[in-house]
Backbone as CSV, one residue per row, in Angstrom:
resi,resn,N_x,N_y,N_z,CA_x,CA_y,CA_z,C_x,C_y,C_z
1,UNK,128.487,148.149,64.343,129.434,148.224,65.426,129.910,146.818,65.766
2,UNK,131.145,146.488,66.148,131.735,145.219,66.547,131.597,145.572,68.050
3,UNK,131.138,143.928,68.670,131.514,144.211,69.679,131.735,142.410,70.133
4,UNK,132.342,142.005,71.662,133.451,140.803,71.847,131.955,139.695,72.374
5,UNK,131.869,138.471,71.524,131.239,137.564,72.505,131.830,136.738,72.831
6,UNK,131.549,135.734,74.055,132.219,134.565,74.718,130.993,133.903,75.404
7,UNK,130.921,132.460,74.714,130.141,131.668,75.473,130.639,130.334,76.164
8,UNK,130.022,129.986,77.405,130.545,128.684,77.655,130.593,127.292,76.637
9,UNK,131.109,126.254,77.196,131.216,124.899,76.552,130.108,124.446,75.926
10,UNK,129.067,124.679,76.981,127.643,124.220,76.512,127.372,124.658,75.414
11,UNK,127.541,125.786,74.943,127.112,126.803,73.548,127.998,126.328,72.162
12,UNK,129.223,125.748,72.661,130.405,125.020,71.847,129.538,124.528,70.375
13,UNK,128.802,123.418,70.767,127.926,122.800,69.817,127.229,123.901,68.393
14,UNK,126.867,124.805,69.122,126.161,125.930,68.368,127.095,126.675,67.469
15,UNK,128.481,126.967,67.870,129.016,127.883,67.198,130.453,127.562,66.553
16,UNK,130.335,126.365,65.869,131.223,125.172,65.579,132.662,125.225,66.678
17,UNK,132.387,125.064,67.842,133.660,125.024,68.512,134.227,126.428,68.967
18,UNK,134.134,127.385,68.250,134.553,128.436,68.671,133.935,128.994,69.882
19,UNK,134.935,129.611,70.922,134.144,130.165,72.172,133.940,131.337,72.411
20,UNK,134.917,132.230,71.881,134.987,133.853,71.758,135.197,134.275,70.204
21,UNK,134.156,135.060,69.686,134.324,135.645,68.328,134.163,137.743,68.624
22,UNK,134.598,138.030,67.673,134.015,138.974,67.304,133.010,139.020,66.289
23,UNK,132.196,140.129,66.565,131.075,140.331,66.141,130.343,141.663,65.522
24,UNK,129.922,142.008,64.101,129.385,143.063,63.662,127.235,143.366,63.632
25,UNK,126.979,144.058,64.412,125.979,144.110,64.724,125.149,145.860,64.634
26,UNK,124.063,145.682,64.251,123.558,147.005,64.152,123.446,148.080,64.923
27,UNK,123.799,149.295,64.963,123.658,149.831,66.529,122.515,150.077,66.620
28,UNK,122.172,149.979,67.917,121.020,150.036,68.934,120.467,148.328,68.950
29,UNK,121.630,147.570,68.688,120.833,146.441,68.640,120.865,145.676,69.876
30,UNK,120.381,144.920,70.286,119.865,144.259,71.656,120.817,143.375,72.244
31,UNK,121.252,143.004,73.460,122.497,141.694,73.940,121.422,140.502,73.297
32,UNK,120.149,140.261,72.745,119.874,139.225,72.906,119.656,138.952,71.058
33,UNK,120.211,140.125,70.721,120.273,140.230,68.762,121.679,139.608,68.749
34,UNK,122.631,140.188,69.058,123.850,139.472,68.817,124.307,137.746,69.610
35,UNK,123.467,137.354,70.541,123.661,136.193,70.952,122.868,135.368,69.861
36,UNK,122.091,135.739,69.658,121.432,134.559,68.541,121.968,134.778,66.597
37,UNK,122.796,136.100,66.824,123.707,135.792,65.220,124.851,134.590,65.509
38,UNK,125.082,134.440,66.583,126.494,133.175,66.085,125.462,131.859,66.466
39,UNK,124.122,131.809,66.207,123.514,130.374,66.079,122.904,129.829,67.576
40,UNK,122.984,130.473,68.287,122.165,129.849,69.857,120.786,130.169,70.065
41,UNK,120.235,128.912,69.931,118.722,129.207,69.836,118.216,129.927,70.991
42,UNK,117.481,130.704,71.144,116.821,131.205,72.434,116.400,130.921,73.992
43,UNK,115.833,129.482,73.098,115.446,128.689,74.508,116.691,127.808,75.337
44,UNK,117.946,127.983,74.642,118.861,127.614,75.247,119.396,128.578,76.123
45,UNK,119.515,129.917,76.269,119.891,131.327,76.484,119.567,131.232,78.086
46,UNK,120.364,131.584,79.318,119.793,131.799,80.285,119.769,132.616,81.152
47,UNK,121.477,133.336,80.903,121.179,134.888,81.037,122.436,135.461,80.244
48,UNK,122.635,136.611,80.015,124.022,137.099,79.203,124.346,137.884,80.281
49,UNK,125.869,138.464,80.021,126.711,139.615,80.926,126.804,140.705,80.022
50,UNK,127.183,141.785,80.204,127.902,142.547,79.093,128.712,143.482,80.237
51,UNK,129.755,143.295,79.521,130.981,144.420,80.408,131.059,143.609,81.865
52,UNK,131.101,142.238,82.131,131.227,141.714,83.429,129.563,142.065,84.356
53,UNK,128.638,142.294,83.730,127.430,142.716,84.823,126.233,141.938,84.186
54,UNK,126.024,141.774,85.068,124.232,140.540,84.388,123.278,141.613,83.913
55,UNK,122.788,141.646,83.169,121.880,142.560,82.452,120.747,141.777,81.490
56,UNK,119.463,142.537,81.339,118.163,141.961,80.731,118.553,141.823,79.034
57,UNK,118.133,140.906,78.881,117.950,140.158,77.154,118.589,141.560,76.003
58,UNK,117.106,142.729,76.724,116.778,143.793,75.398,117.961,144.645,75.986
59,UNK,119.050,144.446,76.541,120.134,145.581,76.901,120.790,145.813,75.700
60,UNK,120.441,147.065,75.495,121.273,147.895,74.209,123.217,148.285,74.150
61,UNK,123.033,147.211,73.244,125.232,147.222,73.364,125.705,148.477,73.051
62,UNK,126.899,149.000,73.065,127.273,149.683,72.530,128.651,149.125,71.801
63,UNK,129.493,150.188,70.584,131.157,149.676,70.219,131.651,148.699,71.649
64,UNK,132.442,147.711,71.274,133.588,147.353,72.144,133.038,146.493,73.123
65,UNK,131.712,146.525,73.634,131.186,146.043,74.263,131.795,144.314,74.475
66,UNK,131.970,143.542,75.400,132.277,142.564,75.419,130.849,141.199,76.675
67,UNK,130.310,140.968,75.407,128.836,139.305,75.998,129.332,138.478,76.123
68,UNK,128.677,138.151,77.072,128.587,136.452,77.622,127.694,135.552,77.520
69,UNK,127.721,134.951,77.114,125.937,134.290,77.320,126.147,132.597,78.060
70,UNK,125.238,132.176,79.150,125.425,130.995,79.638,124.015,130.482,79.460
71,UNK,123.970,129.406,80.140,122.439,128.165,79.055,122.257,128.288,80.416
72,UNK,121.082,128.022,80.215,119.937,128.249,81.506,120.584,126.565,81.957
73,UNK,120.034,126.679,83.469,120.549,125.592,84.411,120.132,124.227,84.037
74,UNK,121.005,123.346,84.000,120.618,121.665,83.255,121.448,121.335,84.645
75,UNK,120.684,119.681,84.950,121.196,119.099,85.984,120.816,117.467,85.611
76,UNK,120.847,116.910,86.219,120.948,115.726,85.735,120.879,114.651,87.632
């Protein structure tokens, strides 16, 4: 099943520049299976959206579905 990801700037590094791809993924597979196929290591991960709503790691996507994923909080 394809379904839409979009990550912030921070994630840039990881996914040569690109910010929104589409994506082919197994069904029943997890928001936190398809964030780590375009290359974002885990421990960077800090929470994902799917369909505009904050939802847990193991949330099961469905077709069309459209992720977000943002990096856990850095401050400086």
């Amino acid at each position: 099943m394809r379904i839409q990801i979009s990550v912030t700037s921070w994630f840039k590094r990881f996914t040569d520049g690109i910010a929104e791809m589409e994506i082919e993924v197994s069904d029943g597979a997890a928001a936190v299976e398809a964030v780590l196929k375009t290359g974002i290591p885990l421990k960077e991960i800090g929470f994902v959206t799917v369909n505009d709503m904050k939802v847990d790691m193991d949330h099961l996507l469905h077709e069309g579905d459209r992720l977000r994923a943002y990096p856990t909080i850095i401050g400086g």
